[in-house]
N, C-alpha and C positions, 0 to 999 in steps of 0.2 A: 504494500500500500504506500504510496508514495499523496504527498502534498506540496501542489504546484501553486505559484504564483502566475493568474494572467496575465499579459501586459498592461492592463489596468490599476496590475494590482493589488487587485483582490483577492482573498485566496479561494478555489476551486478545488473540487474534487475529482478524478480520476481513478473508476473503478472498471477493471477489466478481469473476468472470471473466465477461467478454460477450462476442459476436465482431459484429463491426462491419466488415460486408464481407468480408474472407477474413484479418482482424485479430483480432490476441487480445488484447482489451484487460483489464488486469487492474486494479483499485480497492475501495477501502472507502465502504461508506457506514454510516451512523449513524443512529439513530432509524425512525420508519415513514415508509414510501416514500409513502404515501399524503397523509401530511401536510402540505398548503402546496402543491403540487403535484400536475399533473395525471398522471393515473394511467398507468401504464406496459404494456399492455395486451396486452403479452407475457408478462406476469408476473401481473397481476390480469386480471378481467371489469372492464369498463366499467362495469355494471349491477349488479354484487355477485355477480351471479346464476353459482354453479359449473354446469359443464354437459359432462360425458366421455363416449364411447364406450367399451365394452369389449367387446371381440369375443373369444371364448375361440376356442385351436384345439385340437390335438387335446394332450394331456397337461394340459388346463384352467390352459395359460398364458395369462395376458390381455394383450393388444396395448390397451394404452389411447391414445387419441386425443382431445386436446381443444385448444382455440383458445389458452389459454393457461396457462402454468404450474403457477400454483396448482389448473385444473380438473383437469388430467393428473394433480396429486398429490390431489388429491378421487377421482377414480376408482380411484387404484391403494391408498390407505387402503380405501376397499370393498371390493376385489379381495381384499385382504389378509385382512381380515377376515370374506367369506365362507369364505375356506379355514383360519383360522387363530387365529379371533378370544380361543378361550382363551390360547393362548397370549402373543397380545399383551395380553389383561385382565391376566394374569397380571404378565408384565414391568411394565407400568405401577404397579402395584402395589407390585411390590419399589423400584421407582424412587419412591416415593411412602412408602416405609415403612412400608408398613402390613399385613407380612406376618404379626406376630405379631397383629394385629385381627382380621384374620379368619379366619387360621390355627390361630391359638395358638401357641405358646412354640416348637415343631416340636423336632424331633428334636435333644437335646443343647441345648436351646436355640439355636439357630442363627437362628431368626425374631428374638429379639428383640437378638443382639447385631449382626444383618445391620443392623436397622431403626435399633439406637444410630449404628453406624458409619458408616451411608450420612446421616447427618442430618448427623456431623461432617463430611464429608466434601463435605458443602453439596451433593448430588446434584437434589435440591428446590430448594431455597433457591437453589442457584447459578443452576438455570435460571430462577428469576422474576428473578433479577439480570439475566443474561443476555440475556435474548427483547428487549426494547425497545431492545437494540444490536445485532437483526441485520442482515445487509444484507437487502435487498428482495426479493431471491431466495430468503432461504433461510426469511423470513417466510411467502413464498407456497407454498412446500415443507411448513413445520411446519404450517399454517394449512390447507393444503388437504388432507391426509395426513389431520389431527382430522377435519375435518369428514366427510371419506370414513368415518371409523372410525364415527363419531358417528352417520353416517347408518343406517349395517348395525346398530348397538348398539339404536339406537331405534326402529327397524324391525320387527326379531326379537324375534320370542315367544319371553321366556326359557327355554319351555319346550323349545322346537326346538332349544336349543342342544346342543354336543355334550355327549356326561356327561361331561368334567373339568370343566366352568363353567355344565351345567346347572341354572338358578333360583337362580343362584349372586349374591347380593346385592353384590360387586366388579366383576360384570361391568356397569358403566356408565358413561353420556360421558364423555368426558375434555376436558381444558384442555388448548392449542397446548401450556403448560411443561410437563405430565406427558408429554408426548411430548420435549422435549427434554431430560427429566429424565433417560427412558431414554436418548437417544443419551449422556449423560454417565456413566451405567454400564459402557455399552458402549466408549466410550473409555476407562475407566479399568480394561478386562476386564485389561490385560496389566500392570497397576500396580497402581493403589488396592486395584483387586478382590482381590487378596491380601491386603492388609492389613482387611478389612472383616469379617472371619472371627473375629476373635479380636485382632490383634495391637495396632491402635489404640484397642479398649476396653478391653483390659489394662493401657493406659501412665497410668498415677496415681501422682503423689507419694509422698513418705513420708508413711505413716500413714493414706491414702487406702485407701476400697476401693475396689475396680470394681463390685464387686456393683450393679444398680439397686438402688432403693427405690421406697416407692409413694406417688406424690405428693400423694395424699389419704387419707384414712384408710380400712381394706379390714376387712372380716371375717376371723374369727378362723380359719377355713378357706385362707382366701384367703393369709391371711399367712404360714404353714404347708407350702401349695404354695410361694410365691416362695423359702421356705428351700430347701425341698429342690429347686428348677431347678439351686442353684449355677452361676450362671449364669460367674463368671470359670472355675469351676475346667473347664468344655466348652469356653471362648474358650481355654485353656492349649491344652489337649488338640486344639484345631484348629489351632494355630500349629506346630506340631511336626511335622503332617505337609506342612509345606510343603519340601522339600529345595531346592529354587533357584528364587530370585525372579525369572530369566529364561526358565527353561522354562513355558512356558505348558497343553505338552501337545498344542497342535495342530499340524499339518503341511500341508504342500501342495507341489504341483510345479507349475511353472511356465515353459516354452520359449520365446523367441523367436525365431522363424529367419526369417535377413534371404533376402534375393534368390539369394543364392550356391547355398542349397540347399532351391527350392521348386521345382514343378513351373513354377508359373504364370510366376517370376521377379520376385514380390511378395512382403509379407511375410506369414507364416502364426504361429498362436499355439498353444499346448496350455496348457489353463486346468484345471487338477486340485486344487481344495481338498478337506482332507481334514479339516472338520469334522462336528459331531455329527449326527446323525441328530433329535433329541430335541433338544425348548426353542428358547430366544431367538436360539441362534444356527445355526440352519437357516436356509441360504438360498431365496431364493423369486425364481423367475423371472416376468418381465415385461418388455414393450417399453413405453416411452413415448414418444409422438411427440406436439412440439406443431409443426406446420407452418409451416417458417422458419427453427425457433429451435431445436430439440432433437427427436432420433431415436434413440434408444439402446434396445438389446436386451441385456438385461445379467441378473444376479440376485444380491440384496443379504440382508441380515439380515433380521430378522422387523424388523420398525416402521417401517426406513430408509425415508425417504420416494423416494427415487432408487435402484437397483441402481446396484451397487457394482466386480461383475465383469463387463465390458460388452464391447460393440464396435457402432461406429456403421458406416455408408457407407465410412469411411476409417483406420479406426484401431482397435485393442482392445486389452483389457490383461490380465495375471489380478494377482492380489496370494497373497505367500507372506508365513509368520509371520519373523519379523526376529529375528536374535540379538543386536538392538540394548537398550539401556538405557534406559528411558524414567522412570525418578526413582533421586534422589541422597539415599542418607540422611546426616546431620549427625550427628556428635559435638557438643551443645553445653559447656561449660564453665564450670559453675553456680559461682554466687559462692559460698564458705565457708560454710555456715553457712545458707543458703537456697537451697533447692530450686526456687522458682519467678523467679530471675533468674539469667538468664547472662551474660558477659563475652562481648565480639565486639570486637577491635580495641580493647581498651582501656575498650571502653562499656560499661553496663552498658545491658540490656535486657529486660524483663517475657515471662514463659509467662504465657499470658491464660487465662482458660478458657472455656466456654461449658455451660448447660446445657441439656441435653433433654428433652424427654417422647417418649413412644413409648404408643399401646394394646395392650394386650394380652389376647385371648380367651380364653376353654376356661379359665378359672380360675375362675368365678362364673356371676352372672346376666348380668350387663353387665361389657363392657371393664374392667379395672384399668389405669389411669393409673401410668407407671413413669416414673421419673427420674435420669439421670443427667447429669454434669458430663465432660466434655473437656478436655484443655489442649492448648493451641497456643502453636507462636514462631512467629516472622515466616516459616515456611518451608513450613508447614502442620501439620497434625494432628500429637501425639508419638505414639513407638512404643513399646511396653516390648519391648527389644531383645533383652535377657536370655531372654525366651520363643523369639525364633526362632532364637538360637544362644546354646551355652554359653558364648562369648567374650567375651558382652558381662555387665556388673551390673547389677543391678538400679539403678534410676533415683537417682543420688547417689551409686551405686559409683563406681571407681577408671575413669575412662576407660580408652579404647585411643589415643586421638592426642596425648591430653595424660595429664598423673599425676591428676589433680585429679578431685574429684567431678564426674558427667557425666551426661545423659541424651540421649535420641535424637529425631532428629524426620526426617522426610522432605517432600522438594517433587516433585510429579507433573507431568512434561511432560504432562498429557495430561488436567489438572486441571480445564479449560475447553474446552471441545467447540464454540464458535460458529461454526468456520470450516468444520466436518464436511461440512455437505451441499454449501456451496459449494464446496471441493475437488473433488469428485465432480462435481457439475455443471460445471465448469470442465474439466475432463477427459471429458467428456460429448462436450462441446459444438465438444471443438480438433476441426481437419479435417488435423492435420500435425505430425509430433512438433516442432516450435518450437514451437508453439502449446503441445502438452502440456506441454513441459519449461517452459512462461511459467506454469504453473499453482504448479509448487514454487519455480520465481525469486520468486513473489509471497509464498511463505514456508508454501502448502500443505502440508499431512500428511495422510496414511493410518494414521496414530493408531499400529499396533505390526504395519504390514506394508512387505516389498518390493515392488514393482511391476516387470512384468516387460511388454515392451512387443512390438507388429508393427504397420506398417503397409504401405498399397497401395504405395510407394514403395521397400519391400524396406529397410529399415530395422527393425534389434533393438536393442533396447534394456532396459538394467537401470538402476534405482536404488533405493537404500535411503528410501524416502519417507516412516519412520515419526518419531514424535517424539523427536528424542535431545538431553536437555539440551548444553548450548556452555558448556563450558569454558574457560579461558582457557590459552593453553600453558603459565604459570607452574601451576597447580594440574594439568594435565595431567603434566607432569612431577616435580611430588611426586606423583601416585598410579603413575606407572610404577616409582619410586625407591620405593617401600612397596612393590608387589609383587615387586619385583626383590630386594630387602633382607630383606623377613620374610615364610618361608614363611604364616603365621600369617595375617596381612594377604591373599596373595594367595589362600590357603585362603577366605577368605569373597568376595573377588571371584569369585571361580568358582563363588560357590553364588549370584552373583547380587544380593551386596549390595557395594555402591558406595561404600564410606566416607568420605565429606568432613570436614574440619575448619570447624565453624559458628561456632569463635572467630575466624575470619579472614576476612575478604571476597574473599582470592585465591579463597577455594573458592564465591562466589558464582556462577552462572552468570551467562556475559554477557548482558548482556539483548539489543545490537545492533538489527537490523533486523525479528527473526522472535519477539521478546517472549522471548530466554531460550533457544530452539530451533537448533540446527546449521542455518546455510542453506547454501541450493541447491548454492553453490560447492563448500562441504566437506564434501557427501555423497558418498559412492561411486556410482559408476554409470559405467556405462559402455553406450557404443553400435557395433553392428557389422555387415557384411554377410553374414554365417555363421550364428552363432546367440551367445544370449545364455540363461541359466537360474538358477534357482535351488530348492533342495529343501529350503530349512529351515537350509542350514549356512548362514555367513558369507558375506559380500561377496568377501569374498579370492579365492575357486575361480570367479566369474562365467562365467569364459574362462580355460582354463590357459595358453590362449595367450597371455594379457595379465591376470597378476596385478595385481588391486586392494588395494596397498599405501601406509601413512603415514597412516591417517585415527583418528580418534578412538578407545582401547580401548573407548568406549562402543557402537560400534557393533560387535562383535566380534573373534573371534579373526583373526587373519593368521600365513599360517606354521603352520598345526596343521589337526590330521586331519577331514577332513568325513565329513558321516555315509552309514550306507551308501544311504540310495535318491541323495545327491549322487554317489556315484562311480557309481551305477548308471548313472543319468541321463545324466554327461557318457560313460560308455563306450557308451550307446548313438547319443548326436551325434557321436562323434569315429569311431563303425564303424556307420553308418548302413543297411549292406546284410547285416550280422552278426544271425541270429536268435539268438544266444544257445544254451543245450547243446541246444535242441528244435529242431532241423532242419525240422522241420512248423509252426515257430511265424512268421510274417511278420515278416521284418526291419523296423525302426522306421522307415525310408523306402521300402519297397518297393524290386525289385527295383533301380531305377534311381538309388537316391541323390537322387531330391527328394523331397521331403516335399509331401504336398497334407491338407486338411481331414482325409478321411476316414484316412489313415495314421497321423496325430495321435491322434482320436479310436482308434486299434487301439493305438497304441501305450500307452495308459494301461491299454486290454485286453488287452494281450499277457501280464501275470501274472508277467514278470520279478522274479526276488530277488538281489540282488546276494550273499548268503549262499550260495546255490545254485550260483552259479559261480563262487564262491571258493571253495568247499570240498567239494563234492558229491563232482568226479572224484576228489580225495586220499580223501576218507573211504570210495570205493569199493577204492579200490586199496589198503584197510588191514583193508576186508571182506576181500579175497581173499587177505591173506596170513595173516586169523587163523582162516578158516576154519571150524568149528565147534567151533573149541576155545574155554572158557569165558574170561568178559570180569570181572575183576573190579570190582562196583558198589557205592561207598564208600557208606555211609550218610548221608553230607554232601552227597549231589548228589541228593537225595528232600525232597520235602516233608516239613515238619513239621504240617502244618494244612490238613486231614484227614493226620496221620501216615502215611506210607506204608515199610514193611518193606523193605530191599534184604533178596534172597535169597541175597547171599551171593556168588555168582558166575551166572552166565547168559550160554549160548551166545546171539550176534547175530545170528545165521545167517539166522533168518526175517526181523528187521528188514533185514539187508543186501540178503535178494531183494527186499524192497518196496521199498529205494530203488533196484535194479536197474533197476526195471521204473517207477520214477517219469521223466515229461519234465521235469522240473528248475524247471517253472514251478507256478503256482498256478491253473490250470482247474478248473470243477466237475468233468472227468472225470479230471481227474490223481488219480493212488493212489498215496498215502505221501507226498505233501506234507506233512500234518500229523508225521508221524510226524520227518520233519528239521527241521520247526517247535518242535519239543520236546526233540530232540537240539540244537540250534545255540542255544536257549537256554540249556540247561545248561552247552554249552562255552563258548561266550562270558564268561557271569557267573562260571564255575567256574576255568578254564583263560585266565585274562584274560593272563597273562606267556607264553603255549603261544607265541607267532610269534617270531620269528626276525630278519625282515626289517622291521627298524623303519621309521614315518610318514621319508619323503621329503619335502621340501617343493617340488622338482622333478619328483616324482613323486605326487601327491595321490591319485590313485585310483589306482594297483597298489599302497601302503604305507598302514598296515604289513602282512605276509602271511606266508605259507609258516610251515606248522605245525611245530613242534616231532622232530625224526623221534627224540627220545631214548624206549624203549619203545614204537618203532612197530613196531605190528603183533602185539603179546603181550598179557598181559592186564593191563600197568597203563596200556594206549596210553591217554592221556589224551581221544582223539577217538573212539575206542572204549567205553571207559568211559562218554563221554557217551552214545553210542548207548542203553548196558544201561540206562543209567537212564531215556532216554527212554520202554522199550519196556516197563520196572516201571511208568511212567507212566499209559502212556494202557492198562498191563494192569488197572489199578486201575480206571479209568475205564470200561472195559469198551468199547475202541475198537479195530476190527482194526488192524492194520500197514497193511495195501490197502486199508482202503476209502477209493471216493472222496472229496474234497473236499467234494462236495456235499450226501453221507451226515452230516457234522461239523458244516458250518460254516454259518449261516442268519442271517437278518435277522428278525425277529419283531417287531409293533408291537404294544405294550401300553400300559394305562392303563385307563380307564373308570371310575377317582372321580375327584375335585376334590380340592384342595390339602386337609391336614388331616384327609384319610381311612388309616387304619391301610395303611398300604405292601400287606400282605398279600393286602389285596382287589383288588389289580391284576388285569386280565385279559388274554388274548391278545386281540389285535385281527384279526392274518391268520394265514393259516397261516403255516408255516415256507417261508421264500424260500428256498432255495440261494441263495450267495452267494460268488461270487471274489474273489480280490482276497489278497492277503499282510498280515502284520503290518508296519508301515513299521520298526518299530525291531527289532524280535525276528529278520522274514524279511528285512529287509532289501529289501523289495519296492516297487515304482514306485508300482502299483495299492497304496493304503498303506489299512489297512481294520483299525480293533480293537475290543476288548472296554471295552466301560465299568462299573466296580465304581459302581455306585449305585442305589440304591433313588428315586430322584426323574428325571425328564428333566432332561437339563443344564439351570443356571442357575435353575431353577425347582423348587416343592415340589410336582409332580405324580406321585403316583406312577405306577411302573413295577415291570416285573418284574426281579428283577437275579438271575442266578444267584451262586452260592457259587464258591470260585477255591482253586486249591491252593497254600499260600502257606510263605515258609521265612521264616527273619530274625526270628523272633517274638517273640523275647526283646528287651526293652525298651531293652537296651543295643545292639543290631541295629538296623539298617536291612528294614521287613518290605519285602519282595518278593513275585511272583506269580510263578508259574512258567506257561509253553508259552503266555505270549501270553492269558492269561486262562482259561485250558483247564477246562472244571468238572468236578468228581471225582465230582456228579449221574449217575446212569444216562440213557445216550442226550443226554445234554444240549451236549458238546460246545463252540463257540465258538459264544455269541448276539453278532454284530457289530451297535455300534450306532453306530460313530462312523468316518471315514475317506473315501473320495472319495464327493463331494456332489455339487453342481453341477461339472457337468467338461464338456469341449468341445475339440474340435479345428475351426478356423478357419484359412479360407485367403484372401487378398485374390484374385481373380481380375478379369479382361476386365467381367467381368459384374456387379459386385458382390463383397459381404462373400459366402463358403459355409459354414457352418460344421454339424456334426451332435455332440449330445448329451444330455444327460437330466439331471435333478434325480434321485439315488438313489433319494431316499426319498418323493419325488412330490411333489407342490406341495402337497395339505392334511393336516393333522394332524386333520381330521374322520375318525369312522370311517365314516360315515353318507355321503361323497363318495364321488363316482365316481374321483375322483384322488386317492385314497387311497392304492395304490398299486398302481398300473396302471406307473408308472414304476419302481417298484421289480420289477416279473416282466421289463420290458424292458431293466434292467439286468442282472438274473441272465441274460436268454439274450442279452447283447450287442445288443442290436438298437436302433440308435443313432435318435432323430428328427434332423429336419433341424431346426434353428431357423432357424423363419420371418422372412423380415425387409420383403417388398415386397409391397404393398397384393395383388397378385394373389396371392401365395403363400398370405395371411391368407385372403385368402376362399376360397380351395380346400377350406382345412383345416379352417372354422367347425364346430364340435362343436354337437350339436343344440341349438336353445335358445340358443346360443353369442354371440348379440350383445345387448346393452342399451346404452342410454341414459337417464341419469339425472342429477338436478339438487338441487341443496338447494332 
């Protein structure tokens, strides 16, 4: 393991893992492998010459095949890019800055303070730093990925493309570093990427604006426009609605179960991400096999040159989002009287600046050239802090850790991305968890996820693999002593911001062995013969049989309440032959208590809400004692936006039969699911003090519980109450009490412009899917599936359709809110899900091999014009699970017509 300094600077990590016999040898290398030395031809051709098979099977997954490394990641950038290629033109793009060029300024301006912040943020610029220090493997990865993309780009008649990038003048070649540019996006989604919105092109001196200017001289029109973009006062305005800098928004579930409880007496996995549907961060299934050296069937992000969530011959993994921390913001401690040096130990020290330019469209005939200025400390990019919370001053106000004028700056664990594909490769390639766990001893990350592990040996395993700055215990123990001391202080830790003191080097991170990063040792994790999970909450609940305590607050809470699809989860591993309140519904291991592939994959279908059998049978038993007598319904438990009327008081009576006659789960034929999807939001957010039975730390999943029984059963019963207003809800909406699921809730693809086209002109691309599956936060459900408020596909300016939402909290001095899970108050419109289980799978090691069956939701292409469009999305809605193929005879059973090429640069 070796630690390099970039030209920058900064330090960088370099991890490259090989196996050498049935060994896991882990090392750095430096510079290109090709140089001085003969060529390694497991990793490159001999001849220069790329050259992969790809056999498509049936869901137009490609099994790519090539002799060596780099050809495997040449075929699977083509693979990518026949299904997908707008949206990787696109990414490339943002990673390259040049959204407002061809864009225009976009909505609020958002294009051009994206394009300012990502410049500062060295997103470009880092990766031409970066590329000539990777190791040889991950050259052959970024290098053969381009040339696959490169190959399909210059191929294709732009006119055949699909309409979001048809004859679209961005869709073309790209350089190895604009691909590593985006992986550096992509690592910094659960960090930087916050701050690129607004908050880092806000932070200016005194007397500074933010505002760009235009670096050459502009017509008198032109000038006129750039006034009225005001472009700081849309960067304000987007800082604001950030509420915690560690919720990311995504979810996923994640099982390992060891030997104890599989059918086979191996280990078996359940691999459940619940990311978007829409943009960059769709996953995309593929097997890559180079013969010898690498065999992984996995599926990773749109660009990733390797999938990400895999499993080989002997081993698989899934990855969940982390409630770990991955950057430390500083108080610096500006000298009297100048804003641009501060005090550290005594020194003084220079905020440097940098300036930029950026294009920008749709204002003239030709681009206007825009320019602005950055400051930086030694720590990275400043913040204006004061925008993301009221606590802080404006820059040269009165600190918070010291009295003295202050300003802000923040350091990104996750700043430098060079070790990315090697990780994954490295984890690819072990045959045995030593081998795996030799991947993060070497000082590996999974950038802002868990990894949740199984292998053929009956072996589970967890550990927290993402990046968490290393502390030293002295500055660990001042920030427990500040939360513990001033509610104030720990008010902003909970929202996600980490406050360090930058006058002091105690609050340095240690640099040690992993450049700065917690190693291996003092991660959480843990390994066992039963099972191992995780849902999104903390490390702490793993195993309640063996609480994971004593590690860094950066990696999360310990001792406090996990969320509800984690207690769901573990009440389904700890009652594994318990169907839950639907008697007709298949217990999560089948009758017998082991768990095999296919029970996995049912169990993510089973449609459990852990809200549902918390409170269903009381909320029934409070129908039947109020009978049809009226329910009084506050006007505080109704939207404000489309305003909706309480009438005052309203018998339940008809709501209670629909939840009578509901199975308690979320199926397309269950009736009245939505209707306690809309009740259990209202009690929750309304009736937040209703329980009784406070969090146990003994007890993690049954506390806190048992409702309130003060006015139960009359008409101020608070769970009642919530009902009435449900049933004003969805009366507004124009939604029965009974109807099905299916009737409500749908998956719909839209788009059909390119970036820069008026949102309005979106189109439906399919019909309407019925769609299963619960809200993960609101239903509290396994199968975790929601609504997305945006007019754009995530991560990108492509428009979509987005319905309208009924929302409360509006008033400025509120926190706004959505009510029922995103429910629109549109006629017929109901819940459009467009984000929630993606790629998912249940796996099992058996005699024979890996088993595993599942599906990508939303299909492998984001073309409308493919035949995998979504063919996986109608086999998602009627459960009908594929097998994922994995041995040469499987593959060719399954070849899809036309389904095999070979291809060469």
């Amino acid at each position: 393991m070796k630690l390099r300094k970039t030209p920058s600077g900064k330090h960088a990590l370099s991890l490259t893992v090989a196996l050498l016999g049935s060994t896991l040898l882990a090392g750095c290398f430096d510079g290109d492998s090709s140089s001085g030395s003969a060529v390694d031809t497991t990793l490159f051709p001999a001849d220069g010459q790329l050259e992969a098979t790809i056999r498509r099977t049936t869901g137009g997954v490609p099994h790519i095949t090539a002799d060596n490394l780099k050809s495997a990641a040449f075929g699977h950038g083509y693979a990518q890019a026949q299904d997908n290629v707008c949206l990787l033109a696109e990414a490339i793009i943002k990673a390259r800055s040049e959204r407002a060029k061809y864009f225009g300024p976009g909505n609020d301006s958002i294009n051009i303070i994206n394009d300012f912040s990502f410049k500062a943020q060295e997103i470009l610029s880092g990766a031409k730093a970066e590329f000539p220090t990777l190791s040889p493997e991950s050259k052959a990865m970024v290098e053969g990925f381009t040339a696959g993309y490169n190959k399909y780009v210059s191929e294709t008649d732009p006119g055949s493309l699909p309409p979001e990038c048809r004859d679209q003048p961005w869709v073309k070649e790209i350089a190895p570093t604009d691909l590593l540019a985006h992986y550096r996006v992509v690592g910094q989604f659960a960090s930087g990427a916050q701050f690129a919105t607004g908050l880092a092109f806000l932070a200016v001196p005194p007397g500074e604006s933010p505002n760009p200017v235009a670096a050459t001289p502009i017509a008198g029109n032109e000038e006129s426009m750039l006034r009225k973009l005001n472009v700081a006062s849309a960067a304000a305005e987007n800082t604001r609605r950030i509420r915690n800098f560690v919720d990311t928004g995504l979810a996923s579930n994640a099982w390992g179960i060891g030997s104890e409880l599989t059918e086979s007496g191996k280990g078996a996995l359940l691999a459940n991400p619940h990311f978007p549907y829409t943009g960059h961060r769709r996953l995309y299934q593929a097997q890559l096999t180079v013969p010898g050296y690498l065999n992984v069937h996995g599926a990773g992000l749109l660009g990733t040159a390797i999938p990400l969530i895999n499993f080989n011959e002997n081993l698989g993994w899934s990855h969940t989002v982390t409630t770990s921390r991955r950057f430390t913001w500083y108080e610096l401690e500006l000298k009297p009287g100048d804003p641009l040096t501060y005090i550290k130990d005594g020194v003084e020290k220079p905020i440097t600046s940098k300036t930029f330019q950026i294009e920008v469209g749709g204002m003239g005939p030709n681009p206007v050239v825009l320019e602005r200025t950055f400051w930086f400390s030694e720590y990275g990019p400043m913040l204006a802090a004061n925008e993301a919370n009221p606590a802080f001053q404006e820059w040269g106000g009165t600190g918070l850790v010291n009295d003295g004028p202050a300003a802000y700056t923040y350091r990104d664990a996750n700043a430098n991305t060079s070790g990315l594909l090697d990780t994954w490769l490295g984890m690819s390639r072990a045959s045995n968890l030593e081998e795996f766990k030799e991947v993060f001893r070497q000082c590996g990350s999974t950038l802002w996820t868990n990894t949740t592990y199984a292998d053929d040996q009956g072996n589970a395993y967890y550990i927290d693999s993402s990046s968490v700055p290393n502390l030293s215990d002295a500055s660990l123990a001042v920030l427990n002593f500040k939360r513990t001391a001033s509610p104030a202080f720990n008010q902003l830790f909970e929202a996600g911001i980490t406050l360090l003191d930058g006058g002091k080097s105690r609050d340095d991170w240690v640099e040690g062995e992993c450049a700065g990063l917690v190693p291996f040792e003092k991660k959480p994790q843990l390994q066992r013969t039963d099972w191992v999970q995780n849902s999104n909450s903390s490390h702490w609940a793993t195993n309640p049989d063996q609480f994971l305590t004593g590690f860094s607050p950066l990696f999360g809470p310990e001792n406090a309440p996990i969320n509800p699809r984690t207690r769901l989860g573990i009440k389904m591993l700890q009652n594994p032959t318990d169907p839950g309140l639907d008697s007709n519904t298949k217990p999560p291991a089948g009758q017998d208590g082991k768990f095999s592939a296919q029970d996995l994959i049912d169990t993510i279908w089973n449609n459990r809400a852990w809200y549902a059998e918390q409170f269903l049978p009381e909320l029934r038993s409070r129908c039947t004692a109020i009978s049809a007598d009226p329910v009084n319904v506050p006007q505080a438990l109704l939207p404000e936006d489309p305003a909706v009327a309480s009438p005052g008081t309203l018998s339940v009576s008809e709501g209670c039969t629909a939840l009578a006659d509901w199975n308690g789960v979320y199926d397309l034929t269950s009736t009245g699911a939505h209707l306690f999807r809309t009740f259990i939001d209202i009690y929750n957010r309304s009736f937040d003090e209703d329980l009784t039975v406070d969090f146990d730390p003994a007890d993690p999943v049954n506390t806190p519980s048992d409702p309130s029984t003060d006015n139960v059963g009359n008409a101020d019963d608070p769970m009642l109450q919530s009902l009435a207003a449900a049933m004003v809800i969805l009366d507004d909406a124009g939604i029965a009490y009974n109807s099905p699921l299916s009737e409500v809730q749908y998956y719909q693809a839209s788009g059909g412009v390119p970036p820069g086209s008026d949102p309005a002109l979106a189109e439906t691309q399919t019909a309407r899917i019925p769609w299963h599956g619960g809200d993960g936060n609101i239903d509290g459900a396994f199968n975790a599936i929601g609504v997305v408020d945006s007019i754009f596909a995530e991560d990108t300016r492509i428009p979509r359709i987005n319905n309208a939402e009924y929302l409360g909290g509006i008033d400025p001095s509120e926190t706004e809110f959505r009510f029922a899970a995103g429910l629109s108050p549109e006629a017929n419109e109901g819940w459009l899900i467009a984000r929630g289980t993606s790629w998912h799978f249940g796996l099992e090691f058996t005699d024979e091999g890996p088993e595993a069956y599942g599906l990508v939701s939303y299909s492998q292409s984001s073309d409308p014009g493919s035949e995998f469009f979504s063919d996986q999305s109608v086999e998602y809605s009627q459960k009908q699970a594929r097998k994922l193929l994995f041995t040469d005879e499987e593959i060719e059973a399954n070849l899809v017509t036309g389904g095999e090429i070979t291809l060469s640069n």
